[in-house]
Each structure stands twice: as C-alpha cells, then as structure tokens.
C-alpha positions in Angstrom: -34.7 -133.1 108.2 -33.2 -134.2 111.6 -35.8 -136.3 114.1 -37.7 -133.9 116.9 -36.5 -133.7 120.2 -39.8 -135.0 121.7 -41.7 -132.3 123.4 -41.6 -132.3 127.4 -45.4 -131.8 128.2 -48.4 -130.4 126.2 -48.4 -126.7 127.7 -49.5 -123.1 126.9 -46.1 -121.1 126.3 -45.8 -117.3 126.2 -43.5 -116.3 123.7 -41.1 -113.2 124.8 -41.2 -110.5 122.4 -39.6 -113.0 119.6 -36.8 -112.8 121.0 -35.7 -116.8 120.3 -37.1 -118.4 123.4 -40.6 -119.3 125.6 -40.9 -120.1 128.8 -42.8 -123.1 130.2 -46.4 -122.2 131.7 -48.2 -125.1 133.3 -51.4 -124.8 133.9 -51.2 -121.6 133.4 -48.3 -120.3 135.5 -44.7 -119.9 134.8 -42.4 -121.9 136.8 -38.7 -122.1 137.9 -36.2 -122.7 140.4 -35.9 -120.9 143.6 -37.4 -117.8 144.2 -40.7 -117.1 142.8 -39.7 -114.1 140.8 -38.3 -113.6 137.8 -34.6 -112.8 137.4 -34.0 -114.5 140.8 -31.1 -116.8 141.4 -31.2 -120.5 142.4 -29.3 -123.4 143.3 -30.4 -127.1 142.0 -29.5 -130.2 142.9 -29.3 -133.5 141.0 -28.7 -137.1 140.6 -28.5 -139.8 138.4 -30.8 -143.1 139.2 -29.2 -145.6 140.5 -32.5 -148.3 140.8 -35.7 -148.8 139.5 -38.1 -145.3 140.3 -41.5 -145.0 139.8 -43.4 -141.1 139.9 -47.2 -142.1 139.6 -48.5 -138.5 138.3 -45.6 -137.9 136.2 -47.0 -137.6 132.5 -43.5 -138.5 131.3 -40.7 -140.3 133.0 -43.1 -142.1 135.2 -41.0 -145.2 135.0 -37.3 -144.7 135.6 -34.6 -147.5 135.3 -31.1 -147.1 136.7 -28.9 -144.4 134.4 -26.4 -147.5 133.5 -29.1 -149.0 131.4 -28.0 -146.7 128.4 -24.7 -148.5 129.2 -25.6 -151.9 128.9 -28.4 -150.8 125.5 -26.4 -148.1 124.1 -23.0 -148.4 124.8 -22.9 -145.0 127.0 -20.9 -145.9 129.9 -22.0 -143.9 133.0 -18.9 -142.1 133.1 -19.8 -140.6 129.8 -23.1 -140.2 130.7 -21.7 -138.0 133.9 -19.6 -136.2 132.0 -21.5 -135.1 129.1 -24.5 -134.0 131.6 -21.9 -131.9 133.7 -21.0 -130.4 130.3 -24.6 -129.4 129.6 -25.4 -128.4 133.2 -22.1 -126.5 132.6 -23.3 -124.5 129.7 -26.6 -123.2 131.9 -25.0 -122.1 134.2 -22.4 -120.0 132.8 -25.0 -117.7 130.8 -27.5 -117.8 133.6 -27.8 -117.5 137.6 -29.2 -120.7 138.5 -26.2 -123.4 139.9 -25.8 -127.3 139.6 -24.7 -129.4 142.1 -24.3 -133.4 141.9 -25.5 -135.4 144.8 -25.3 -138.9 145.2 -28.8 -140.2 146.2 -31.8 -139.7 143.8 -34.0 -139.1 146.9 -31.9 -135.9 147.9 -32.0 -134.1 144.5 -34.5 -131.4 142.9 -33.1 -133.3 139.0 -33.4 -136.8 138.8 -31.7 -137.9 135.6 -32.1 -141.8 134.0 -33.4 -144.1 131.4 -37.0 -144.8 130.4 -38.4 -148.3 131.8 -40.7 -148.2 128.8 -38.6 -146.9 125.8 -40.4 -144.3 123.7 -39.3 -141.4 121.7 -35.3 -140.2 122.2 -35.6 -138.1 125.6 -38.2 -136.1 127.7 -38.2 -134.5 130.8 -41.0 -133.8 133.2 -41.6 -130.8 135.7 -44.3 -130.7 138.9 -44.6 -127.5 140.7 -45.3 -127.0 144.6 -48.6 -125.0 145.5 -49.4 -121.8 145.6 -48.2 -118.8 143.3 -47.0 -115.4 143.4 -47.6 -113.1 140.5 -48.8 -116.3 138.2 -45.1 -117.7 138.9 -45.0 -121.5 140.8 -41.5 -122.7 142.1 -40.4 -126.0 140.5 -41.0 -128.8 143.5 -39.1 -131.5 141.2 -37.6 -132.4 137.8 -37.3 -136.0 135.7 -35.1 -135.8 132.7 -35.0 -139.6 130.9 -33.5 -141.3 128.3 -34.2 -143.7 125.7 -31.8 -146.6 126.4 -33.1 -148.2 122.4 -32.5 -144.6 120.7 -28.6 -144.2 118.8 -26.6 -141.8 120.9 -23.2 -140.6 120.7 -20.8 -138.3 122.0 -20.0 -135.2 119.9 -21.1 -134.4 116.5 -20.5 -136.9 113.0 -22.9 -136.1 111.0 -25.5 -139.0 111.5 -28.1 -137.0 112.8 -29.9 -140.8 113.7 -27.6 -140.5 116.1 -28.4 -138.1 118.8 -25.6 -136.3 120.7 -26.0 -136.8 124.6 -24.5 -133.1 125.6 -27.0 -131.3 123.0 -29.6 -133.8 124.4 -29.3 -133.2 127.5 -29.0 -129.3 127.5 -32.5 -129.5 126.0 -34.1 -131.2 128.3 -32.2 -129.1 131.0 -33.5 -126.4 129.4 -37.2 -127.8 129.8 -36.3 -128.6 134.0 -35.1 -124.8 134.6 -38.4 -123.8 132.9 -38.3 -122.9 129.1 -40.4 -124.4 126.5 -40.2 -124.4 122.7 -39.7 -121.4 120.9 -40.0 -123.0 117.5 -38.7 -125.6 115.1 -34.8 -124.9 115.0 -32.2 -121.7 115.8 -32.0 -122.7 119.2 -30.7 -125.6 121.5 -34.7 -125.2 122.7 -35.9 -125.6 119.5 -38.0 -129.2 118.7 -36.0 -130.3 116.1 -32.2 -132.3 116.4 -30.0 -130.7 114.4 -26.2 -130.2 114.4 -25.6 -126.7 113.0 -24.6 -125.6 116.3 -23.1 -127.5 119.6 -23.6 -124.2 122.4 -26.5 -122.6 124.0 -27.6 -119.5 121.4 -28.8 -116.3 122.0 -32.2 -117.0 122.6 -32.0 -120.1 125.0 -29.4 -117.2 126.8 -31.9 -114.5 127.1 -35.0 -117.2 128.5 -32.4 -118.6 130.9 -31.7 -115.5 131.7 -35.4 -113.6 132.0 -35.5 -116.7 134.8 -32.5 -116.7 136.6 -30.5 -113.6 135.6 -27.2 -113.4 134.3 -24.6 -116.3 135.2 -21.0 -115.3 136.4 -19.3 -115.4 133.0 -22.4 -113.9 131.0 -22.1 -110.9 134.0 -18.6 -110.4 133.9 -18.4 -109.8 129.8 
C-alpha cells in the first residue's frame, strides 16, 4: 500500500451523511473562506515563500524555507512548482465557488505555500481561524501548505508510488486550507492514503467543496 498523505492537524471531523467527504472542525467549529455560512462564495489569495518564515503557533509549517528549496533538494524547479499548484488550485475551483488568485508577496496572501525548514513527513498544511463564530462556523484568518524538500516528488503519474505527484499533493492539502478533513483511507483525493488510481477531484471531495463554497462556474453550468 502507497505511503499516507500526512494528516493536517489532529481534529474532530463530522462526516456528511457518507457521502465521501468531512469537513474540518477545529476546536470544535467548522471553518472556511469568506462568509461564515455554508454554501457562501469566496475569493483566496496566495503566494509562494520567497525567504525564510516563521508562524510561532502554527502546529505544522511553523518553519517555512523559500519554495525554491524543493528546487535545489528535489529537482522541482519553481516553475514546475507554480504550475502544478495552479493546476490543483485549478481543479477547486472549477467544481466549487471559492476563487484563487496568485500574488506576489507572502505577507499579502490568505495561502502561503513553501518547503519545510525541518523536513518531516511528505506535506502538511495548517489552518488558524479569526475569532468569533456564527452558527459554530469560524472564517479561516490564514493557511500554510509545506513541503518536504527530502521526500521523492514528481510530476504526473509512473507508477512509483515513493514518488509522490506534486498536483495530487497539492490538491490535498488545498483541500485541507478551504476546510475539509479526511473522509477515510482512499476513494478520494481527501483520503490519507497516496495512491494513483485516480489524478482529478472525485465525487466526494466535489460535494465537501461544495457544502462550503457552493457550486463552481463549470460544476453550475453542467
């Protein structure tokens, strides 16, 4: 069996009538993007890091090094980086309402993407919320989505599942920064374990995106 995606946070989840996905509760609350209400629409910003950054409370990607450190370890150049995380950013937001935009300082953006300072595991992500709620929902105040710059990665599938693809990677951990959690092992791109039976967001991950954000502009229009 494939190597687990490592888990973003220890957190209660609240599975959605098995319907293939969970979404992320922190202490106790759900939390996303935007609006405090589920179904609402929101717009995201992010940024790759471009120097050392350091988020004291942050349980996971406390320690960010620049994004061209997987360059110089793992032979992802940042232009592949960039383009495979557009891809997965991409993939969101065509099946749900929630929409991406690059900006160029790390300081400016609500998703701040790099490698881990202290290498551990193949990727993680890490989400704070700002205070208060409104029925048990907290918007999302910031997002940390890291790397491993010592793990194998690779662009697109070849069936050395050592070797993690940066897209599918990355649309995980995405996943985990809009506000989903596990729903299980495997079936979905949420699931905790790698695996290369299928390279696109699946039904479930669609319908927790979704239960979020509402429907994107391509999943509306079909």
């Amino acid at each position: 069996m494939a190597g687990a995606l490592m888990p973003m946070i220890p957190s209660l989840s609240v599975a959605a009538g098995g319907e293939g996905y969970r979404l992320l509760e922190l202490d106790g609350y759900r939390v996303k993007w935007g609006e405090q209400r589920l179904g609402a629409s929101a717009t995201v910003t992010y940024a790759f890091a471009n120097s050392p950054m350091r988020f004291e409370n942050a349980r996971n990607c406390g320690d960010l090094a620049p994004a061209t450190a997987l360059a110089e370890h793992a032979n992802i150049p940042l232009a592949t980086l960039k383009r495979e995380t557009d891809a997965a950013f991409r993939e969101w937001e065509q099946v749900a309402g929630v929409l991406f935009q690059e900006v160029d300082d790390p300081g400016d953006a609500n998703i701040i993407i790099g490698s881990q300072a202290r290498p551990r595991g193949s990727a993680y992500a890490n989400v704070t919320y700002k205070p208060g709620a409104v029925d048990g929902i907290k918007a999302i105040e910031q997002a940390l989505v890291c790397l491993n710059p010592e793990h194998a990665w690779k662009s697109g599938f070849g069936g050395d599942a050592d070797a993690y693809d940066l897209r599918y990677t990355l649309m995980h951990e995405i996943g985990h920064a809009i506000g989903l959690d596990h729903p299980g092992p495997s079936g979905q791109v949420m699931g905790f374990q790698y695996n290369e039976a299928f390279d696109r967001l699946q039904p479930g991950d669609q319908r927790g995106a979704q239960r979020l954000y509402g429907p994107g502009v391509v999943s509306a229009a079909n």
